[in-house]
C-alpha positions as CSV (number, residue, x, y, z in Angstrom):
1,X,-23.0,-1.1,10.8
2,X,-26.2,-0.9,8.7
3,X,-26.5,-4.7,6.8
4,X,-29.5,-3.7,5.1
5,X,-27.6,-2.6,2.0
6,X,-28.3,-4.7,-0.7
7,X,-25.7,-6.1,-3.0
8,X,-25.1,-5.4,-6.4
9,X,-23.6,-7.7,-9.1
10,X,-19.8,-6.7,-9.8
11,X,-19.0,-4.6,-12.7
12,X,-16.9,-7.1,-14.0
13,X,-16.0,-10.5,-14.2
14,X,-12.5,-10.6,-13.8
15,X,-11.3,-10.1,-10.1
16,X,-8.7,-7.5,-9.4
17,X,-6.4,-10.4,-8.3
18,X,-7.1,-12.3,-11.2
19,X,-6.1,-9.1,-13.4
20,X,-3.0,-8.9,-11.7
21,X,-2.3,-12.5,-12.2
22,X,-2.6,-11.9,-16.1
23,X,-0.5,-9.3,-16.2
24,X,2.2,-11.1,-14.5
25,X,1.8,-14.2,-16.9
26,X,2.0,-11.7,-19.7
27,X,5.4,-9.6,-18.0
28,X,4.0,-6.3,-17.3
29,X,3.9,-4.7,-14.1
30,X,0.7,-3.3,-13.2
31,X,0.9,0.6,-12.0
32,X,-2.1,2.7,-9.9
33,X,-2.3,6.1,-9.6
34,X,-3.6,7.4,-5.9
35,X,-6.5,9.6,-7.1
36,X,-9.6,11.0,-5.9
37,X,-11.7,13.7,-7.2
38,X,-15.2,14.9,-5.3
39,X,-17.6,14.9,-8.1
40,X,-18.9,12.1,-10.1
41,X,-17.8,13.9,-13.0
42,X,-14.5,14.5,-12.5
43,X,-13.8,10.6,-10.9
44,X,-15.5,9.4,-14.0
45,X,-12.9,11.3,-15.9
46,X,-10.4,10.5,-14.2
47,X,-10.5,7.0,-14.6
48,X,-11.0,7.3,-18.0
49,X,-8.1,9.2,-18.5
50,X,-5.8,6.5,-16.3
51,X,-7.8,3.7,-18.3
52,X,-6.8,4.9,-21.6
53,X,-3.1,5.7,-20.2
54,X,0.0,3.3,-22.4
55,X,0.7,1.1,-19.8
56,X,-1.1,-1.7,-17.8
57,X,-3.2,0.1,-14.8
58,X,-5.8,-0.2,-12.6
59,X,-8.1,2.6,-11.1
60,X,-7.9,3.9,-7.9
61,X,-11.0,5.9,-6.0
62,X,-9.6,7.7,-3.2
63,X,-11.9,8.7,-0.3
64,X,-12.4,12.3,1.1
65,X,-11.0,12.4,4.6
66,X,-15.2,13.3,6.1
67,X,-15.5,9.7,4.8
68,X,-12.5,8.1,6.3
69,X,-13.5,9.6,9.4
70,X,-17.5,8.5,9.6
71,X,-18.9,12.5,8.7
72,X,-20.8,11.0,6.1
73,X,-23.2,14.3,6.8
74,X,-20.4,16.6,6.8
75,X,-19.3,15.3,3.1
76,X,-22.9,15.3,1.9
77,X,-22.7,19.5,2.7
78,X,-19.8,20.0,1.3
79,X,-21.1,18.6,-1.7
80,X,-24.0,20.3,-1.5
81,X,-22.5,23.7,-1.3
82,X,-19.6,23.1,-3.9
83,X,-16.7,22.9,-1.1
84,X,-13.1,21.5,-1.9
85,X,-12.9,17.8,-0.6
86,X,-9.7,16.0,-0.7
87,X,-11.1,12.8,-2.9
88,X,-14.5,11.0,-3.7
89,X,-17.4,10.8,-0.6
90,X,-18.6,7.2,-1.4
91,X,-21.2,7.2,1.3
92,X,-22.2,10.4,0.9
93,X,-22.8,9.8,-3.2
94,X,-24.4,6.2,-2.1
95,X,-24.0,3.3,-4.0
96,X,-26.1,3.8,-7.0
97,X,-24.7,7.5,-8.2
98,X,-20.9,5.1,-8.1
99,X,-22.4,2.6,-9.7
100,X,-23.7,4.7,-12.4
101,X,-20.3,6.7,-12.8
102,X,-18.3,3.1,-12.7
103,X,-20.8,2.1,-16.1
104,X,-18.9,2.0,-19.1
105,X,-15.4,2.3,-17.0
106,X,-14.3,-0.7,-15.0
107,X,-14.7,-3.4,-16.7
108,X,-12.3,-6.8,-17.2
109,X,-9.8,-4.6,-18.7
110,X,-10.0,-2.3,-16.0
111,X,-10.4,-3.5,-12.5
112,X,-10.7,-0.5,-9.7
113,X,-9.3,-0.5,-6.2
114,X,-11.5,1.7,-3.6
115,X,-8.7,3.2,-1.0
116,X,-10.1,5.1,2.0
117,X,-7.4,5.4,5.6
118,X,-10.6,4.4,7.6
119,X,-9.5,2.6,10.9
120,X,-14.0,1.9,11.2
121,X,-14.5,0.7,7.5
122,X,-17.9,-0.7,7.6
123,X,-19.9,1.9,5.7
124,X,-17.9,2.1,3.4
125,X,-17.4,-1.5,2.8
126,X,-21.1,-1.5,2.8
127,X,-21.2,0.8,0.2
128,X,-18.0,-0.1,-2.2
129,X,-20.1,-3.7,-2.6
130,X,-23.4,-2.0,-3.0
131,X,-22.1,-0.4,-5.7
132,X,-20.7,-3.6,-7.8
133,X,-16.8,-2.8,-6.8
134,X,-14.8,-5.9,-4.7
135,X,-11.7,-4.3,-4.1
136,X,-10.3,-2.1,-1.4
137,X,-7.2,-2.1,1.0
138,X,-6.4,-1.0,4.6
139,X,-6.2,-3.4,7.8
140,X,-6.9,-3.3,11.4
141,X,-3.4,-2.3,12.4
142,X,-2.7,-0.3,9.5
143,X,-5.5,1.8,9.1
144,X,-5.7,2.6,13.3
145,X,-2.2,3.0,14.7
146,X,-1.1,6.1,11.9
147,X,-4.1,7.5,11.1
148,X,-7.0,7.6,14.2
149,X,-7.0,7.8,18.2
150,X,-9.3,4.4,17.9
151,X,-8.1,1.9,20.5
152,X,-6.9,-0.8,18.7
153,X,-9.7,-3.9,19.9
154,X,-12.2,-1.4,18.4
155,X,-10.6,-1.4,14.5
156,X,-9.6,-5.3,15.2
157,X,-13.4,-6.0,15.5
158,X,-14.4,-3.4,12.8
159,X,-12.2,-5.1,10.6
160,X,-13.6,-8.7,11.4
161,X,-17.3,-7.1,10.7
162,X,-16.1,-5.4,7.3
163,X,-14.5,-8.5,6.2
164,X,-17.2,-10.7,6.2
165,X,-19.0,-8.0,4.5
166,X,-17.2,-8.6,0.8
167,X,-17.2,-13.1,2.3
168,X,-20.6,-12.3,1.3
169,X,-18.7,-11.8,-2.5
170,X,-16.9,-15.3,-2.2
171,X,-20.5,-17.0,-0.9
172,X,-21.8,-16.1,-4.5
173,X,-18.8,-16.7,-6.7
174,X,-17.0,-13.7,-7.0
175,X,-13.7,-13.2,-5.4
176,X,-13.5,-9.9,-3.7
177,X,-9.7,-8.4,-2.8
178,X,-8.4,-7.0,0.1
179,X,-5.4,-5.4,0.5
180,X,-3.0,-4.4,3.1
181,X,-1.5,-1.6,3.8
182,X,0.6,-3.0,7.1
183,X,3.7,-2.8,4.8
184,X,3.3,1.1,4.6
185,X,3.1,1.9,8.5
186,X,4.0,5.9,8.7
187,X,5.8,5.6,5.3
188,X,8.9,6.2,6.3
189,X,11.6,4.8,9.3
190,X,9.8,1.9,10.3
191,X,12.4,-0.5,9.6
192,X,11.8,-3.5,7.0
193,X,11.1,-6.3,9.0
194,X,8.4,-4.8,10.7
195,X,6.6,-3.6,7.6
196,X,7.4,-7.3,6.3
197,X,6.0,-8.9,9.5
198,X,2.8,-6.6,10.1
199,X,1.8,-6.9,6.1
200,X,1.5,-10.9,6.5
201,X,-0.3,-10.4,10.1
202,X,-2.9,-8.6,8.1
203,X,-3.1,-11.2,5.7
204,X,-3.6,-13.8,7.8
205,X,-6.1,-12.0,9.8
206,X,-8.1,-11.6,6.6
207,X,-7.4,-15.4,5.6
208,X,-8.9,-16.2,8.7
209,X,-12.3,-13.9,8.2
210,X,-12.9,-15.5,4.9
211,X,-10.5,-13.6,2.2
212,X,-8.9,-16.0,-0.2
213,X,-7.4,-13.2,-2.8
214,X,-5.4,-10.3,-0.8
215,X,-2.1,-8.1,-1.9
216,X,0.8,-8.0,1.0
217,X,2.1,-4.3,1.0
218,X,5.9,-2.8,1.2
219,X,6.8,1.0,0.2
220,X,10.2,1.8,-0.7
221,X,12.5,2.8,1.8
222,X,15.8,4.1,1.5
223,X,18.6,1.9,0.6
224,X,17.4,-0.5,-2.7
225,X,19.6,-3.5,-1.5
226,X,17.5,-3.5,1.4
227,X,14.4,-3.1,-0.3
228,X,15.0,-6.0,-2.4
229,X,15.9,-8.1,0.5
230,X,12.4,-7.2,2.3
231,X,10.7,-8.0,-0.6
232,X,12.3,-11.7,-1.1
233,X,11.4,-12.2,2.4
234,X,7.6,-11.1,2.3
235,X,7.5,-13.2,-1.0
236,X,8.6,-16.4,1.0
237,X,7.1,-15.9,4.1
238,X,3.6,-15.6,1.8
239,X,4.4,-18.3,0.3
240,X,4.8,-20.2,4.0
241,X,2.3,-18.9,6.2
242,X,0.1,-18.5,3.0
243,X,0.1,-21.4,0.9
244,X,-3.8,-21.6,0.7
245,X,-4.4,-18.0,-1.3
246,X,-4.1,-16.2,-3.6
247,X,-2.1,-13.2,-3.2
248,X,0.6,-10.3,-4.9
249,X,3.0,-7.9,-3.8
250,X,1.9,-4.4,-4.5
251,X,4.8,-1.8,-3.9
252,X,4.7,1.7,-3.3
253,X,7.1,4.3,-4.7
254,X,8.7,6.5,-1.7
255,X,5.8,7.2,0.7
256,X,8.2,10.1,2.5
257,X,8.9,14.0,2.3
258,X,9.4,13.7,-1.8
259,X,11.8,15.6,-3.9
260,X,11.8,19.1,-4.4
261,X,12.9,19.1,-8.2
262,X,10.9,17.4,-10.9
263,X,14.1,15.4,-12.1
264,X,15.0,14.2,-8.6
265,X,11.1,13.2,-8.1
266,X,11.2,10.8,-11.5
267,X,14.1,9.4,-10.7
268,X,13.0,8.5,-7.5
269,X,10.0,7.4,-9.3
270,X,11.9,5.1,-11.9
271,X,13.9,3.4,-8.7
272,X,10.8,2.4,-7.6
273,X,9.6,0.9,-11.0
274,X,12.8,-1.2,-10.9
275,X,13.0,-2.5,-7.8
276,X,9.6,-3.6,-8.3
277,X,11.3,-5.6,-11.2
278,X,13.9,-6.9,-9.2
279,X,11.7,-8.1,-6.5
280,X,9.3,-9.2,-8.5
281,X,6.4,-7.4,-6.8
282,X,3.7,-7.5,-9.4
283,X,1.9,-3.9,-9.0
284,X,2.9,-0.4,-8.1
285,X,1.4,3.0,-6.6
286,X,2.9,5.5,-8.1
287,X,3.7,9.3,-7.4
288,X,4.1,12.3,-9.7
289,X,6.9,15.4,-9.4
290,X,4.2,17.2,-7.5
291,X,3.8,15.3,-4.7
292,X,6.5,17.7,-2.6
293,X,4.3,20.9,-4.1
294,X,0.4,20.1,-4.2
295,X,-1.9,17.7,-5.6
296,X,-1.3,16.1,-8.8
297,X,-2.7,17.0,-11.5
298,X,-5.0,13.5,-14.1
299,X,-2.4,14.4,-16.6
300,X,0.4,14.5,-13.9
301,X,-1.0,11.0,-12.9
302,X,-0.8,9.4,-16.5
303,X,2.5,10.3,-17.1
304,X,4.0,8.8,-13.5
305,X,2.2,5.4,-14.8
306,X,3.8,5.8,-18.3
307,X,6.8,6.7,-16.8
308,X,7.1,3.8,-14.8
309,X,5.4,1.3,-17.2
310,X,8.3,2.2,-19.5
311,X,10.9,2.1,-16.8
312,X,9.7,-1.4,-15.7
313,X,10.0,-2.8,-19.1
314,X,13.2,-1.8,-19.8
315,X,14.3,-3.1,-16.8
316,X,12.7,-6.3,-17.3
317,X,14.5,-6.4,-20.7
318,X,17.6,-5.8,-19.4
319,X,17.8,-8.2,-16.1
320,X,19.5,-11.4,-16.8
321,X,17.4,-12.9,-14.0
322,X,13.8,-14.0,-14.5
323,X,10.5,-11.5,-13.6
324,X,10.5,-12.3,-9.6
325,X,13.0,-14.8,-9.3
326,X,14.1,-15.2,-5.8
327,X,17.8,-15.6,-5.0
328,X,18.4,-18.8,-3.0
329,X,19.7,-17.8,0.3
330,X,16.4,-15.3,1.4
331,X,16.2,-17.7,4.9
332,X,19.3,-16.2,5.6
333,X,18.8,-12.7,5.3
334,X,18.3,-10.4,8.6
335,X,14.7,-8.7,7.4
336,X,13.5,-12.9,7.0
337,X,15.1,-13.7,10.3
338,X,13.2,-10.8,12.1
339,X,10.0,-10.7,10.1
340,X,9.1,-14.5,11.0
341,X,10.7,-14.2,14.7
342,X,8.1,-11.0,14.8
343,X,5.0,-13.4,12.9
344,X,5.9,-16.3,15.5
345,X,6.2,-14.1,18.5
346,X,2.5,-12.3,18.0
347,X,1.0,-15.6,16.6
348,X,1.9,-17.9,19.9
349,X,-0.4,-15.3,22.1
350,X,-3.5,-16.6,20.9
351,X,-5.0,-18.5,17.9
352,X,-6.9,-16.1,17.0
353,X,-5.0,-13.3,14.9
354,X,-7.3,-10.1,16.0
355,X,-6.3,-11.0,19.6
356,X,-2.6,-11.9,19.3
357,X,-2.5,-9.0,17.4
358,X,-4.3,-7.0,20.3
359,X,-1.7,-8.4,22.7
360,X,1.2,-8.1,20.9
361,X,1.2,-4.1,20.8
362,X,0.0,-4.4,24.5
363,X,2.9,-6.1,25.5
364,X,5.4,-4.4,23.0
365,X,6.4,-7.5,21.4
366,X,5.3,-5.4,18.2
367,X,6.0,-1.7,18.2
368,X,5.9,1.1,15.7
369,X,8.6,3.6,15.5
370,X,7.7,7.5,15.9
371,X,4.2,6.4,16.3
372,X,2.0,7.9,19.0
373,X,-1.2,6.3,19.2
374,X,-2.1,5.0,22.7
375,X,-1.8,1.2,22.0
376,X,1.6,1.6,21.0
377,X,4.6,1.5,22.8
378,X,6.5,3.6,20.9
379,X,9.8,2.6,22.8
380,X,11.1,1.0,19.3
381,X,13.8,3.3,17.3
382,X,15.1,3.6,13.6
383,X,18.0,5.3,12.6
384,X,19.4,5.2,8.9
385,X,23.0,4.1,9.1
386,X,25.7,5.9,6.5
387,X,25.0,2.9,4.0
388,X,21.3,4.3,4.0
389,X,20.2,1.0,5.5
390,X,17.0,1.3,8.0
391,X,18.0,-0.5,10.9
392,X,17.2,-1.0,14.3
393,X,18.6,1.9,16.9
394,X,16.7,0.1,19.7
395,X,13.7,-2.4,19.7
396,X,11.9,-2.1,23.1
397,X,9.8,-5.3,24.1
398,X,10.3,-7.0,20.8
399,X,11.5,-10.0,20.6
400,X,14.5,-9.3,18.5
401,X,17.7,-7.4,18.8
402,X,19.0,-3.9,17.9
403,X,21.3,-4.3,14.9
404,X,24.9,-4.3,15.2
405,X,26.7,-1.0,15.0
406,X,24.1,1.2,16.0
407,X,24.3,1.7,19.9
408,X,21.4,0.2,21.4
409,X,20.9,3.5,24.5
410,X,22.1,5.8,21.6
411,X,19.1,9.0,21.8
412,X,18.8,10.7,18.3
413,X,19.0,14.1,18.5
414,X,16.2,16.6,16.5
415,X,18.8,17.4,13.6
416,X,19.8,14.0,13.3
417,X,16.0,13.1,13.0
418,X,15.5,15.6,10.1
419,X,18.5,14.6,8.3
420,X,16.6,11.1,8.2
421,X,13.2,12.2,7.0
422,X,14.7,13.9,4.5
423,X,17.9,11.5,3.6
424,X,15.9,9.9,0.3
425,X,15.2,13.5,-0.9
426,X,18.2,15.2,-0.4
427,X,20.1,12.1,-3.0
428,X,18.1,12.2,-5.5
429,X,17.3,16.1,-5.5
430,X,21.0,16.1,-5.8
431,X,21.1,14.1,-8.9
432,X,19.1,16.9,-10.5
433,X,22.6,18.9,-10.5
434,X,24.5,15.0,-12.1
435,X,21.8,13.3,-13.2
436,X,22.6,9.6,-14.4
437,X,21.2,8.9,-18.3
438,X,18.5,7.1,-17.5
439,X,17.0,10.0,-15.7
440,X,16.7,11.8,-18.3
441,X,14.5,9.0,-20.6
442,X,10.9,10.2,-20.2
443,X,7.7,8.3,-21.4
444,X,6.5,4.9,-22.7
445,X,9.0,2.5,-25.5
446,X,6.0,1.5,-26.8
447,X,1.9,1.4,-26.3
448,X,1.4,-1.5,-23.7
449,X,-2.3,-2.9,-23.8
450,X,-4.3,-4.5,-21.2
């Protein structure tokens, strides 16, 4: 990792946590777009056009995949020769050309989040700090088991390096945020407890490199009882194993193969915005009706955030419990009970998270479903029961039990696998053809300001 990049003074004064935070006092929920554009000019507008969108937001830069990879060369020629890149090459521009496009835009009304799917972050840690931004997301786990071939004690030191890297931040007064994305593993058919347990694993592991402000990560899955449930439980278990910090919930609408019809793809879109209500997470990622086609249009993005701003608040107006009230009995629940037996199991193998989390995967007591990276077992199984629950077909070496119902030596066949990976997308495609009357409302109540 090259150190020798200086650092620059952040482009604003409020943290991206600390945003958050206000927007929660206030009792908006804070929506994000995933967007990135190659060019400086058309980031810059980008973000300008999701700044000046009716709801409460925060920018997003999303890295090229030369970037997320280490081809910082390979990005710099693309550039050079006007090729398509898949989002904005932050190493490649260097600090001061983001810098200079990030002037006049993010500001303490509008905090920006880099996102990048690296599982070897530090250059573009390096960089994002370089350039006056604090915030970015990923993890050691999350951004190595789903997305590289790295061995997994490679990204866990990677990760230690690139967190000290924004420490530097707290040293001088600034809080710097890190988010993780362990509550997204593969997006779809990892069962909740696991995305519960390996979010809070990541946040420990950056408590203990010197984070204080961090966001715990869950994307909507496919049964919203369930959902809700997870969320209670990451929400307490934070508030357990993290009492010292600072942290939020961000939640992700349905990270899976996305409806085909526009009015299917919003109304899986306003689910999300509600049961980020319910479970009081305090920010979502959003998608647009053409995620299941191409990229989204800026315009495409600005009306997913209004859409969900609006469906948020109405949602909020019409609960008779309070903006992330937690119901009583969350201990109880099965995604608690297997979340903190999953925490406990990897955190008795060593002190030091990195290396409990090391030997967890090695000895299976944590295992991804589907996944096929080297490090992991990959003997764990999901299945979605008839309720739409995600539940446990069979759990491997982890320390917990396959649930109840679902035939533990049970082998899923191919068309039974399809039928799941396409189970949230077939309902709400067909409520295209009955559609309920809130999927019909469209747009904003009213203008929400930062």
């Amino acid at each position: 990792m090259n150190s020798s990049m200086e650092l620059a003074e952040p482009l604003s004064d409020t943290s991206f946590g600390g945003f958050v935070a206000a927007a929660k006092a206030a009792g908006d929920l804070v929506v994000q777009p995933r967007m990135g554009f190659a060019t400086v000019d058309q980031m810059r507008a980008g973000l300008v056009a999701v700044k000046n969108a009716r709801a409460r937001v925060t920018g997003t830069i999303t890295l090229d995949s030369y970037t997320r990879v280490g081809l910082h060369r390979s990005a710099r020629r693309a550039l050079d020769n006007s090729d398509e890149l898949n989002g904005y090459p932050l190493v490649a521009h260097g600090p001061v050309v983001t810098r200079t496009m990030l002037d006049g835009v993010m500001d303490d009304t509008f905090p920006v989040q880099i996102r990048h799917g690296a599982a070897l972050p530090g250059e573009i840690f390096l960089t994002l700090v370089a350039a006056g931004v604090d915030a970015t997301e990923g993890g050691p786990v999350s951004y190595c088991l789903p997305y590289s071939r790295t061995p997994l004690h490679v990204a866990v030191d990677a990760w230690a390096r690139a967190c000290e890297v924004l420490t530097t931040r707290t040293l001088q007064g600034h809080r710097p945020h890190l988010e993780s994305f362990g509550g997204c593993m593969l997006g779809q058919l990892c069962p909740p407890s696991l995305l519960v347990a390996l979010s809070l694993l990541e946040g420990l592991f950056f408590r203990q490199h010197g984070l204080h402000d961090i966001s715990l990560s869950y994307a909507q899955q496919t049964n919203p009882a369930q959902d809700t449930e997870a969320i209670h439980a990451l929400r307490v278990l934070a508030e357990e194993l993290l009492p010292d910090m600072s942290w939020h919930v961000v939640l992700y609408t349905y990270m899976g193969v996305f409806p085909g019809t526009e009015l299917g793809a919003l109304a899986l879109l306003k689910e999300s915005a509600r049961l980020a209500v319910r479970s009081g997470a305090e920010r979502l990622i959003v998608k647009t009706p053409a995620e299941a086609h191409r990229i989204p249009t800026v315009a495409e993005n600005v009306r997913a955030l209004e859409i969900a701003a609006a469906t948020a608040q109405a949602e909020r107006e019409a609960a008779s419990a309070g903006f992330g009230q937690q119901p009583t009995a969350v201990r109880d629940s099965a995604v608690y009970q297997e979340a903190r037996t999953l925490v406990e199991a990897c955190l008795e193998l060593s002190a030091d998270v990195g290396t409990a989390l090391r030997t967890a995967f090695t000895r299976g007591y944590l295992d991804v479903p589907y996944c096929l990276h080297p490090d992991n077992a990959n003997r764990a199984r999901s299945v979605v029961d008839p309720q739409g629950r995600l539940e446990w077909l069979q759990t491997g070496s982890m320390p917990i039990s396959p649930s109840s119902g679902t035939g533990s030596t049970s082998q899923l066949q191919a068309a039974e696998f399809l039928e799941m990976l396409t189970f949230v997308s077939r309902g709400f495609d067909a409520r295209a053809l009955n559609p309920r009357p809130d999927d019909r409302q469209d747009g904003p109540r009213r203008s929400l300001t930062p």
